[in-house]
C-alpha positions, 0 to 999 in steps of 0.5 A, a space after each residue: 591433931 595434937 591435945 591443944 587443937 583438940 581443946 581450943 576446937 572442941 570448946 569453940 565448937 561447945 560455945 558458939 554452937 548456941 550463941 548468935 555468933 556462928 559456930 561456923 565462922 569460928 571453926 573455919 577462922 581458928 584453925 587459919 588463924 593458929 595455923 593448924 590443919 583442918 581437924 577432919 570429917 571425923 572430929 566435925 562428927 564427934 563434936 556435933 554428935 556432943 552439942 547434940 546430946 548437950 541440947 537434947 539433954 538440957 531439953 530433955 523434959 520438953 522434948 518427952 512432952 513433945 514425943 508424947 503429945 505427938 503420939 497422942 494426937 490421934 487420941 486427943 487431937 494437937 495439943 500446945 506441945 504437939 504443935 510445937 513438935 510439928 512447928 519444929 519438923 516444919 521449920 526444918 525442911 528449909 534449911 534441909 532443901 536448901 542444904 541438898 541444893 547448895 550444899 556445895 556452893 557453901 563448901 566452896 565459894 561462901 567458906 571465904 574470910 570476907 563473906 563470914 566478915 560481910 555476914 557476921 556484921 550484917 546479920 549481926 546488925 539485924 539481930 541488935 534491930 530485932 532486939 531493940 524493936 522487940 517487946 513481944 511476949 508470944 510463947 514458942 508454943 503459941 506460934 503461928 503456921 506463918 511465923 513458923 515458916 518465916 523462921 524456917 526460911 531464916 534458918 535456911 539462911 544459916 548455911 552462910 557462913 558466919 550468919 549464925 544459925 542461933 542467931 537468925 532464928 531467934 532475930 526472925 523469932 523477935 521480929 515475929 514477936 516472940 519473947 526473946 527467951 521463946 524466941 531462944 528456946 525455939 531456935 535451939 529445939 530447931 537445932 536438934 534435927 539440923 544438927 542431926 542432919 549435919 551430923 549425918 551428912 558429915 558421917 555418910 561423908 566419913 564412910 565414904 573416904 575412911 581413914 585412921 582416926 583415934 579414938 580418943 580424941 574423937 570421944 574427948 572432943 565429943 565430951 568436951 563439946 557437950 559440957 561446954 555447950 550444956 553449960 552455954 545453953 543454961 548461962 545464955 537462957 538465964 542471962 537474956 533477959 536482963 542482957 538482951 543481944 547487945 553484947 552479941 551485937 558488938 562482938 560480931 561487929 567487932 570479929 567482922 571489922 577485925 576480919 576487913 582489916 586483916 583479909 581485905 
């Protein structure tokens, strides 16, 4: 991997980790479309372990809230920030099952150019749906066991490529009357132990067929992919509510027609 793939990765990675638009389906296109070789488990690694950083980072506050309210259940009982680090763990489990179940039918059959186009436009749609119908004004802290399940379950469907992780979960949080900035920040609380997850699965799978890496690249990526993806966080929660999904919606419907065209 030279220092060009090395910055254009590790940026997409950074910006489309959060946005509704797939960090997937983006790192699986680039490279065909460049024609670069993959860039390998160890680059996959340490560009997820600086998204991770870069969210637990931005979230910092929340997430010690979380941590203490949790500890303090026994004491106190649930409090808002206790059920919402609960609603968190409970959202995971079914992209976790679903991942150990179809881990390798997503690594094959679903990786195709023209399944990313087909999910790209299609949940694309669902999102601009989600968005126009939506006026709730629920908080993530004020989410229902049932609600919390149902975005679990969209989650789940992320393992698609090109469906968005961020982006399924926040339409099934709009569909579910969130706000849409509630609906935003729970979907990237929802990330962290997914992208832990990920991030694992991925480092078991490096342990196991080593090879040489530079360590250079590997930290220059990690450092390029939390910057960006810090920043990306903090422009797309301020813009939201006064841009809404639409440009999403028309970017995702554009990158799939372009993607018909191209390999249907």
């Amino acid at each position: 991997m030279d220092s060009l793939q090395l910055v254009v990765l590790a940026l997409v990675q950074g910006l489309t980790e959060f946005l509704p638009i797939s960090s997937s389906a983006h790192l699986i296109l680039v490279p065909v479309w460049l024609g670069w070789p993959d860039q390998g488990l160890a680059f996959d690694v340490a560009v997820h372990v600086g998204t991770l950083l870069a969210v637990t980072g931005y979230f910092r506050r929340e997430i010690l809230e979380i941590l203490r309210a949790l500890l303090a259940i026994p004491a106190h009982g649930p409090s808002p920030q206790a059920r919402l680090g609960l609603a968190v763990a409970v959202g995971t489990v079914p992209v976790g099952l679903a991942g150990l179940l179809l881990g390798d039918l997503v690594e094959t059959v679903l990786r195709s150019p023209l399944v990313i186009a087909t999910s790209t436009v299609v949940f694309g749609l669902l999102l601009g749906l989600a968005d126009r119908r939506s006026g709730g004004t629920t908080s993530e802290y004020a989410l229902g066991w049932r609600a919390v399940l149902w975005i679990g379950l969209a989650q789940a469907l992320a393992l698609i490529p090109g469906t968005s992780r961020s982006g399924i979960t926040i339409t099934a949080g709009l569909w579910l009357g969130l706000s849409a900035s509630a609906a935003a920040r729970f979907s990237f609380l929802l990330s962290i132990p997914v992208i832990v997850l990920a991030g694992g699965l991925k480092t078991l799978e490096l342990l196991s067929a080593p090879g040489e890496v530079d360590p250079g690249l590997l930290v220059g990526g990690a450092l390029l992919a939390g910057v960006s993806a810090y920043l990306c966080i903090g422009v797309f929660l301020r813009v939201l509510p006064r841009l809404g999904m639409l440009p999403f919606v028309i970017y995702r419907v554009l990158l799939g027609g372009l993607l018909f065209a191209v390999f249907l």
